[in-house]
Wavefront OBJ file of the C-alpha trace (Angstrom):
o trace
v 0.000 0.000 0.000
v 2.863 2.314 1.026
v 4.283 2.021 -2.588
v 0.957 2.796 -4.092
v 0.768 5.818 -2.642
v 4.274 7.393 -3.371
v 3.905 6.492 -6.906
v 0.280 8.384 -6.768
v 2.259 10.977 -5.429
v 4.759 10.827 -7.869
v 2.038 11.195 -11.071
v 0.675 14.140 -9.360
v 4.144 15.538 -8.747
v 4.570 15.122 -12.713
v 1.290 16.312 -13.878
v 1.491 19.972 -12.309
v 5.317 19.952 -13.314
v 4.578 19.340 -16.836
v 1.146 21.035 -16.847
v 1.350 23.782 -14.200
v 2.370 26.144 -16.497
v -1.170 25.714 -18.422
v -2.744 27.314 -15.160
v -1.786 30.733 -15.347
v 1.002 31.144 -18.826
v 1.607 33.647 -21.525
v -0.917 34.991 -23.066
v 0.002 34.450 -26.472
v 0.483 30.459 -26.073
v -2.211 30.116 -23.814
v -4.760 31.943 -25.987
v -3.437 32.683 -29.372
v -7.097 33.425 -30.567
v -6.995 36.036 -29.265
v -3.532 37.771 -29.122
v -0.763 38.275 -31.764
v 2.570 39.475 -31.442
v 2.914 42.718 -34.077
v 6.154 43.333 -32.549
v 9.047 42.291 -30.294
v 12.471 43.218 -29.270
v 14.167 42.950 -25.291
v 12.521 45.987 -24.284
v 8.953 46.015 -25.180
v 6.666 43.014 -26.932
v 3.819 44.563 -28.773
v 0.190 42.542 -28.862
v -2.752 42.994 -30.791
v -5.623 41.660 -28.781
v -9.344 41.098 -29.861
v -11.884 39.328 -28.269
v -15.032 39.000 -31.092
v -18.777 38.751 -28.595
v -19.409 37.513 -25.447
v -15.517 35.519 -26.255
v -13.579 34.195 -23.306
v -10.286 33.402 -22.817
v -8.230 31.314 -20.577
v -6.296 32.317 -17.441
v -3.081 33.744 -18.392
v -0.799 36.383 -17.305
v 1.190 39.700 -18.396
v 3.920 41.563 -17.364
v 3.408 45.696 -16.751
v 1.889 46.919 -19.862
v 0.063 50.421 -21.321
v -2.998 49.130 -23.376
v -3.974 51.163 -25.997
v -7.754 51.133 -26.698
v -8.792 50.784 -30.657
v -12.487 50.084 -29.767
v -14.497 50.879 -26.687
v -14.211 47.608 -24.179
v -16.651 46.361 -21.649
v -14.743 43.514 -20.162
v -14.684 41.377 -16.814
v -11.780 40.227 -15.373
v -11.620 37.015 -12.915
v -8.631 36.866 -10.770
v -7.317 33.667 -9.420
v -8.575 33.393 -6.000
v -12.114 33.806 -8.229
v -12.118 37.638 -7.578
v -13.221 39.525 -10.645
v -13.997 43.335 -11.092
v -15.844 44.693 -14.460
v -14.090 47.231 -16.694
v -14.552 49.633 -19.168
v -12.071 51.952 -21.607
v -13.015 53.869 -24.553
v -11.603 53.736 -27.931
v -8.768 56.085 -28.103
v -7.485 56.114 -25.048
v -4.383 54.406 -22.714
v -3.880 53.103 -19.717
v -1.377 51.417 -17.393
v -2.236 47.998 -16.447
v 0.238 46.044 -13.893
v 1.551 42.653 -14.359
v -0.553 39.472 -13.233
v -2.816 36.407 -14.057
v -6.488 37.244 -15.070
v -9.331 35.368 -17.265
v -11.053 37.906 -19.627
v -14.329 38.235 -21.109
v -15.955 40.274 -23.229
v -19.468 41.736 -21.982
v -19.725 44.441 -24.526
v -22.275 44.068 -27.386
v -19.498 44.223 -30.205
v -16.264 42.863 -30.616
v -13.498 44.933 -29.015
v -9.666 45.167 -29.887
v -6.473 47.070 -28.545
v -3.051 47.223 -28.349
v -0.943 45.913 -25.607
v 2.675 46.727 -25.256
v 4.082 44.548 -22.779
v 7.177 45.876 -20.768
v 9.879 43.423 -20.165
v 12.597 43.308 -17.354
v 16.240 44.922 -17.729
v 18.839 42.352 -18.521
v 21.568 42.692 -15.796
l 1 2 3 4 5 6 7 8 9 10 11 12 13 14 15 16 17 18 19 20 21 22 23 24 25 26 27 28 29 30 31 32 33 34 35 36 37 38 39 40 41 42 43 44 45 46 47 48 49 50 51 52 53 54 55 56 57 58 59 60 61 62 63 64 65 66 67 68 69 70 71 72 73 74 75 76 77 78 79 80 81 82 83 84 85 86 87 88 89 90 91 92 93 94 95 96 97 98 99 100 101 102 103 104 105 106 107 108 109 110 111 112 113 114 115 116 117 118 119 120 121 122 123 124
């Protein structure tokens, strides 16, 4: 019995190893629907996202970011602990959006779209 349960433990071990990542990755492999990488270098990586109606993603996560707004947006965010706050941004503007794991959806009553540039970390 003893060895039945430390190879159980051992398969569940591996499965969140190997699929862990799945639970909260980059957006762009987690969800490539609905983001696209227009740009990159190793200071900035520039996304086009668009979400068509009532389209949901996946839980994924960013780094610091300004999102540019190319439609008006009516979204909800969930949050890992199953938090989740409603937001809305009209077309045109920008904002400043910190790094972290969300699930989006799109509540509006069109499809929405925007540009996210993504700020990555100094090398040392």
């Amino acid at each position: 019995m003893k060895h039945k349960s430390k190879f159980f433990a051992i398969i569940i071990i591996a499965f969140f190893l190997i699929n862990g990542s799945s639970f909260a990755q980059d957006a762009v492999k987690a969800d490539p629907k609905h983001y696209k990488v227009e740009f990159e270098n190793d200071q900035v990586r520039v996304l086009r996202v668009a979400y068509g109606l009532s389209e949901k993603s996946v839980m994924h996560e960013h780094p610091n970011a300004v999102a540019v707004f190319l439609t008006d947006i009516q979204n909800k965010f969930t949050f890992p602990d199953g938090k989740s706050v409603l937001a809305n941004s009209k077309a045109g503007t920008a904002m400043w959006t910190p790094g972290g794991k969300h699930l989006p959806e799109n509540l509006g009553k069109k499809p929405f779209e925007l540009i996210l540039v993504e700020l990555k970390s100094p090398k040392k």
